[in-house]
C-alpha positions as protocol buffer text, in pm:
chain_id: "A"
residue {
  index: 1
  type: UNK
  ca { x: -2975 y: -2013 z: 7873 }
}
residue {
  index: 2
  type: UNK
  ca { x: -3093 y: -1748 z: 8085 }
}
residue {
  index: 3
  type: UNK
  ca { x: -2926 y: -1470 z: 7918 }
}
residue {
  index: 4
  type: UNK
  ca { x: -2612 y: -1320 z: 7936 }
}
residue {
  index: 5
  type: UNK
  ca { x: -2454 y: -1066 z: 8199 }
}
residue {
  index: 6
  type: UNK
  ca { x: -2312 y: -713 z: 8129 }
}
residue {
  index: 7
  type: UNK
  ca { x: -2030 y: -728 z: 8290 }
}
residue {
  index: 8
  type: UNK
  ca { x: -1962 y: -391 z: 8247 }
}
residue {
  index: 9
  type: UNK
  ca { x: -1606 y: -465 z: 8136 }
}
residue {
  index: 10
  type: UNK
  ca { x: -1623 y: -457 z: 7747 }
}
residue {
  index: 11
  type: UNK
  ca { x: -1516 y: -151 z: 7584 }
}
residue {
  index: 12
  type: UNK
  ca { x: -1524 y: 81 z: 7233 }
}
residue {
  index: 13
  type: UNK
  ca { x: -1249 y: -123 z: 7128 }
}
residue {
  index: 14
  type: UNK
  ca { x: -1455 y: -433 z: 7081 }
}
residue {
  index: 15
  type: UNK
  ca { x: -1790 y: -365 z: 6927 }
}
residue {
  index: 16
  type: UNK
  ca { x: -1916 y: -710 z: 6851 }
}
residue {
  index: 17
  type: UNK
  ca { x: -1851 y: -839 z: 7227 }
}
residue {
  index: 18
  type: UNK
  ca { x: -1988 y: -486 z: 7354 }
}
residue {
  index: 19
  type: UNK
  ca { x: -2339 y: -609 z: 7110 }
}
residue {
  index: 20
  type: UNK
  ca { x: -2312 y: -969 z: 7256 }
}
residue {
  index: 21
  type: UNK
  ca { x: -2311 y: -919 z: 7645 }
}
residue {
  index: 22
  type: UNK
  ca { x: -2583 y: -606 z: 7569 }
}
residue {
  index: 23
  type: UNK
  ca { x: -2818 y: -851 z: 7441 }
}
residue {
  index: 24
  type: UNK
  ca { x: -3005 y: -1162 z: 7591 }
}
residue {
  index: 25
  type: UNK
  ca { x: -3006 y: -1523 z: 7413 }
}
residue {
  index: 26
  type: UNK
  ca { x: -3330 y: -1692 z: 7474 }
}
residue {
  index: 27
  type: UNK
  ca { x: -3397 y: -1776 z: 7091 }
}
residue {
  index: 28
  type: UNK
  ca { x: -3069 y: -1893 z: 6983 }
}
residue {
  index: 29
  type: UNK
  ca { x: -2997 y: -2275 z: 6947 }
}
residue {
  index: 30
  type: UNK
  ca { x: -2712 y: -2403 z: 7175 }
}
residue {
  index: 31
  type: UNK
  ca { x: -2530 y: -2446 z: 6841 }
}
residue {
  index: 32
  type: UNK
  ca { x: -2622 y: -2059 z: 6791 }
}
residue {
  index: 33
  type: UNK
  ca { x: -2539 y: -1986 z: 7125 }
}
residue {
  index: 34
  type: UNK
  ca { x: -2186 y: -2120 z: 7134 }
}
residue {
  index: 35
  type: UNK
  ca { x: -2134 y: -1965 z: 6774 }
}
residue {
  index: 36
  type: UNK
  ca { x: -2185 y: -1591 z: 6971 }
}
residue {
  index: 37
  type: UNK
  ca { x: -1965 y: -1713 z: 7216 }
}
residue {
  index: 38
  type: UNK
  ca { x: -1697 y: -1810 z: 7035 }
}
residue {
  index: 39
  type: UNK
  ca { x: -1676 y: -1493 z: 6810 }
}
residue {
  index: 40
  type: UNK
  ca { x: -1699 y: -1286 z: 7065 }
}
residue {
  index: 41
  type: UNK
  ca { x: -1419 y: -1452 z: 7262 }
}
residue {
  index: 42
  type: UNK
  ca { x: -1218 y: -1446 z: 6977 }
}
residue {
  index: 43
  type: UNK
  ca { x: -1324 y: -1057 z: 6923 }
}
residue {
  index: 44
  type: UNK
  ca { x: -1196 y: -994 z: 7283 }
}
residue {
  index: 45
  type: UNK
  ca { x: -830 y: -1195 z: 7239 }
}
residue {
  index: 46
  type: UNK
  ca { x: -766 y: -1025 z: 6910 }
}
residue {
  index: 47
  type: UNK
  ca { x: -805 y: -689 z: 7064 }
}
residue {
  index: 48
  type: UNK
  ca { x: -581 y: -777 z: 7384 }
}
residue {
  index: 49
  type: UNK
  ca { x: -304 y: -900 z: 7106 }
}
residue {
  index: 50
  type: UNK
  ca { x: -290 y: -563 z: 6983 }
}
């Protein structure tokens, strides 16, 4: 994977998905890769839910 974008659209509320779309992925095994992911997705629907 080429790397992720910064969307621009994170904020101070959610750290960890702020640090994940900061940050490129080239070293990260797919199985890495879709670990990140899915934290940080969850990360961004727990802080919608509140």
């Amino acid at each position: 994977m080429a790397g992720w974008p910064n969307w621009g659209g994170t904020s101070g509320k959610n750290p960890l998905s702020q640090r994940v779309f900061e940050f490129v992925i080239n070293d990260l095994s797919p199985e890495e890769e879709a670990i990140v992911l899915a934290v940080a997705i969850f990360e961004m629907v727990q802080s919608k839910a509140v």
